[in-house]
Structures are given as structure tokens and as C-alpha cells.
FIVOLUM-432826 format. One record per residue (C-alpha): x, y, z. Coordinates in pm, whole numbers, padded with zeros to 5 digits, always signed. Layout:
<drenpas>
XYZ
...
</drenpas>
This chain:
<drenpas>
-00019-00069+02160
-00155+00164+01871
-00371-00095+01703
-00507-00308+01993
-00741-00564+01848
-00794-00313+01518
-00816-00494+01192
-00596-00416+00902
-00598-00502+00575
-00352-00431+00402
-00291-00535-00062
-00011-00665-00177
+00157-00785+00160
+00283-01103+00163
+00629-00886+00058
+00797-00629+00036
+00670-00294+00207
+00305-00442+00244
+00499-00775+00453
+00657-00507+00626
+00369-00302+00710
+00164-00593+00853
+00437-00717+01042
+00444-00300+01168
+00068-00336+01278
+00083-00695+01445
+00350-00535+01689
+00119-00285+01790
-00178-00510+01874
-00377-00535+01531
-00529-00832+01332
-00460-00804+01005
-00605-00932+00674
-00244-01034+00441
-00323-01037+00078
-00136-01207-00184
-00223-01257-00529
-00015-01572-00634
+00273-01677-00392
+00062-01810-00171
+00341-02002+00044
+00469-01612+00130
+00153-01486+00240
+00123-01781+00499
+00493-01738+00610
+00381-01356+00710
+00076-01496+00858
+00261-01767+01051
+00536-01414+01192
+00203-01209+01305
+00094-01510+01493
+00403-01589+01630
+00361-01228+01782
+00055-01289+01991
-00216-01147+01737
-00411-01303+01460
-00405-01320+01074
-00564-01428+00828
-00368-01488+00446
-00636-01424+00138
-00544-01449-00155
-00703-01197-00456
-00649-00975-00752
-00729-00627-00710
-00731-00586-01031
-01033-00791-01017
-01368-00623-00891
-01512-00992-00809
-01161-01092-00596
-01209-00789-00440
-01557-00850-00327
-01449-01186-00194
-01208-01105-00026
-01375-00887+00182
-01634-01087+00278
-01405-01345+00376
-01247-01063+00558
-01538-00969+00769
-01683-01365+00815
-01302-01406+01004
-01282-01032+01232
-01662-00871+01148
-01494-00502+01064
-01224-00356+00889
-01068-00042+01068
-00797+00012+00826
-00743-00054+00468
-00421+00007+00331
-00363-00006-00029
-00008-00112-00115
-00077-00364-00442
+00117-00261-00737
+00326-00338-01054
+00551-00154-01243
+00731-00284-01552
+01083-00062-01700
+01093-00063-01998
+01095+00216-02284
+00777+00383-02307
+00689+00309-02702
+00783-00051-02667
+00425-00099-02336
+00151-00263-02483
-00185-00108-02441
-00264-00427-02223
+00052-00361-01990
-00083+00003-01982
-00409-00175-01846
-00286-00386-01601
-00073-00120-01474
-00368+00099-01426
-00581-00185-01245
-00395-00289-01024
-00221+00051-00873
-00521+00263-00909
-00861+00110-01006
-00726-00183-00760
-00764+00062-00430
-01016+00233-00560
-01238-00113-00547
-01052-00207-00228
-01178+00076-00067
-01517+00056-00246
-01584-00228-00063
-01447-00188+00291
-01621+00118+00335
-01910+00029+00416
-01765-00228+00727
-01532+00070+00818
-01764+00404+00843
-01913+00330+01228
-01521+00226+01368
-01376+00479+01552
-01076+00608+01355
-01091+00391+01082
-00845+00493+00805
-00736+00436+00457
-00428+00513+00348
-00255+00464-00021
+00083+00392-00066
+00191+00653-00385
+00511+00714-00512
+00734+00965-00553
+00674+00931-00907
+00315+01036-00851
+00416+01399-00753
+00769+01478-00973
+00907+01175-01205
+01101+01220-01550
+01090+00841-01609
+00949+00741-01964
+01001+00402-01901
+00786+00398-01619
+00505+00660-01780
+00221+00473-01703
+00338+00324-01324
+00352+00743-01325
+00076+00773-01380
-00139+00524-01183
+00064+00674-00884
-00045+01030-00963
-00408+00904-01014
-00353+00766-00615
-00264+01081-00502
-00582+01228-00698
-00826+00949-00576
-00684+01029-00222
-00761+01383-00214
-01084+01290-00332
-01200+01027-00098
-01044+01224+00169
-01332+01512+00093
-01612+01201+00025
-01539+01018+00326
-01533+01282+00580
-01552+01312+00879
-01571+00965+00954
-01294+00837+00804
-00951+00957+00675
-00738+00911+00372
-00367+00942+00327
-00154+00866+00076
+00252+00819+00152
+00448+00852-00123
+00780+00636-00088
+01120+00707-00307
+01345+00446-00432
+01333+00190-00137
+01543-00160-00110
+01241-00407-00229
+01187-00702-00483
+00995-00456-00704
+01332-00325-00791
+01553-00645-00791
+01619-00624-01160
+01766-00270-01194
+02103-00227-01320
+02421-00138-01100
+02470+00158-01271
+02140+00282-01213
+02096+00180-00889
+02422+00378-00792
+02368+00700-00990
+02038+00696-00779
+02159+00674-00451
+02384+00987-00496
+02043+01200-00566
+01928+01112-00232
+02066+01367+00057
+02100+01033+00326
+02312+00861+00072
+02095+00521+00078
+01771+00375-00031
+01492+00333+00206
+01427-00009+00407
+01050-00141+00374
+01024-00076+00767
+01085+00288+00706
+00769+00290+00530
+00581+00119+00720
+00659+00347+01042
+00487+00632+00850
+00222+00397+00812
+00160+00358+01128
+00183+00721+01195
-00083+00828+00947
-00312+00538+01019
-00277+00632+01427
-00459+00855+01632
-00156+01034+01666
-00241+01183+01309
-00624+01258+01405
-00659+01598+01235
-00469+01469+00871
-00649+01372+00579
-00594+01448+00204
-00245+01468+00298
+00078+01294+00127
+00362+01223+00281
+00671+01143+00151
+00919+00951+00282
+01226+00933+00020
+01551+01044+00224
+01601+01390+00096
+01580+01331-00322
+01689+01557-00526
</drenpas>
């Protein structure tokens, strides 16, 4: 097991490919920290599944979007496990809908909670991370991030860009103790993208080269890779994972 008795914490992860990825980790020995921010009946179901597979959990629920959540939650965090050896910052929103019709306070709460939302996140754990051997942060991006002609989704765009930025960054600032990675998924099968049309949904799965949309599990194998110490000598990197989109 990868993670034996590692803590994870991972945003956002009572669903979707943060439920996924802590479901990932729990097989391979970790503890793990499941945030939710409302649905707080979820993020005990995928705390009831890691427990169910021999490890322990711990549901908490916060708004990363909120510097004093934040704060909380890690120091409920570290009263339960006493470290955090990997942070992974999967929270996020997007709403689609034509760019001139966002409000400047759906621009805001975009930008909170994709990007200033792991930047607190990893603010805070820091400091209970820097002495654990391989501890890691990684940020889950977007293919939009890198290369996206989407108006409707400018500013998800751009808080997913700003993740790739902020990961280079801390990459450089947290060195050599601890590494940063971003992975930077394509259109994958979640509830973030329940309400997209039929039309859209197939005109977008003939741009991808494997002739499907990615499964939350997917991503949270490369997870597991990047947060391993089978990637010991990557940091700064981003990796996507979007089955060949062109």
C-alpha cells in the first residue's frame, strides 16, 4: 500500500472526482480528511465506504472560499490525525452560461473557490505538512486552464489557468520539501456536467481520440501517481489526463 497510514485531505470530495480520489487513497492505506461544503449526508456516505475498507476518515464540512472555514477545518483536521501529508485541492464551480450575461459576484465566487480556495487550503496545511516525508500537494486544473475557447466558461478558465500558475509557483516556494502538481482533467463523466445538452455532450466526445469521456477513477489514478513516491523527482509539473482531445 502507497499511502500506509498517510493522511489526505482532499476539497470538494464527498463527489464526484474528489469521492473518487479518497476512495483511490483509502485502498492504498491512507486516512483521509473528506470535505464537503453543504451535502453533508454525501460526505458521511464516503466516510462510511473508506471505513468500510479498513482505514479511517473523518467528513468536515467547509467553504474554501472562506479563509475562516479553511482555518477550521484544518485544525479539526490535525486534533483527529496530528499531520497532513497530502493536500489535494479538487473544490470547484463552474457555471455555463454566456459570458456577458456572469455577474461580477459569479465572477467572484468562481475565483474563490477554484483558485483563492487552494491557495488558502494549502496556506494552512503547510505548515503541518513541511517535516512529513513526501508530503505533496497537488491541484486538480483543467484542460481549460492550458487551451479552452469557451466564453461561457471565461472565468472557470480562468481560475483553472491561475491553478496551473499558483502551482508552478508553490512548486519553486515549497521546495525541496514538498511537491506540487497540478493534473489537468478533460471533459470527464461527473455531476459538474449533468446539465449539458445532448448535442453538446456528443459533438464533444468525437474531439476526443478514445471516443469517450473520462470516469472520475481515471483521475484519481493519476492522483495517486503524482502524490506517490513513484513520482519523487516531479514538481511544477501538469499532467493531463483528457483521452487524446483535439
Amino acid at each position: 500500500m502507497r499511502f500506509k497510514d498517510k493522511i489526505v485531505l482532499i476539497t470538494g470530495s464527498s463527489r464526484g472526482i474528489g469521492r473518487a480520489t479518497a476512495i483511490a487513497f483509502a485502498q492504498e492505506g491512507a486516512k483521509v480528511v473528506v470535505n464537503y461544503v453543504k451535502n453533508k449526508e454525501a460526505g458521511e456516505k464516503t466516510v462510511a465506504e473508506i471505513k468500510n475498507l479498513g482505514t479511517d476518515a473523518i467528513a468536515i464540512q467547509a467553504d474554501v472560499a472562506s479563509e475562516n472555514d479553511v482555518k477550521r477545518m484544518v485544525k479539526e483536521a490535525i486534533q483527529k490525525f496530528g499531520a497532513i501529508d497530502v493536500l489535494v485541492n479538487n473544490a470547484g464551480i463552474v457555471w455555463d452560461i454566456p459570458i456577458f450575461t456572469k455577474t461580477v459576484e459569479q465572477w467572484e465566487r468562481t475565483l474563490r473557490v477554484n483558485l483563492i480556495g487552494a491557495f488558502l487550503c494549502a496556506k494552512y496545511v503547510v505548515s503541518h505538512m513541511k517535516d512529513r516525508v513526501g508530503a505533496s500537494i497537488l491541484n486538480i486544473s483543467s484542460t481549460n486552464g492550458i487551451d479552452s475557447l469557451s466564453p461561457e466558461s471565461t472565468d472557470y478558465d480562468a481560475s483553472k489557468a491561475g491553478m496551473i500558475s499558483m502551482t508552478k509557483n508553490l512548486a519553486q516556494s515549497l521546495a525541496p520539501n514538498i511537491r506540487v502538481n497540478s493534473i489537468a482533467p478533460g471533459w470527464v463523466d461527473t455531476e459538474i456536467n449533468k446539465d449539458l445538452s445532448k448535442d453538446v455532450v456528443e459533438s464533444e466526445t468525437q474531439k476526443i481520440a478514445l471516443g469517450r469521456w473520462g470516469r472520475p477513477e481515471e483521475i484519481a489514478k493519476a492522483a495517486l501517481f503524482l502524490c506517490s513516491e513513484d513520482a519523487s523527482f516531479i514538481t511544477g509539473s501538469v499532467l493531463v489526463v483528457d483521452g487524446g482531445y483535439q
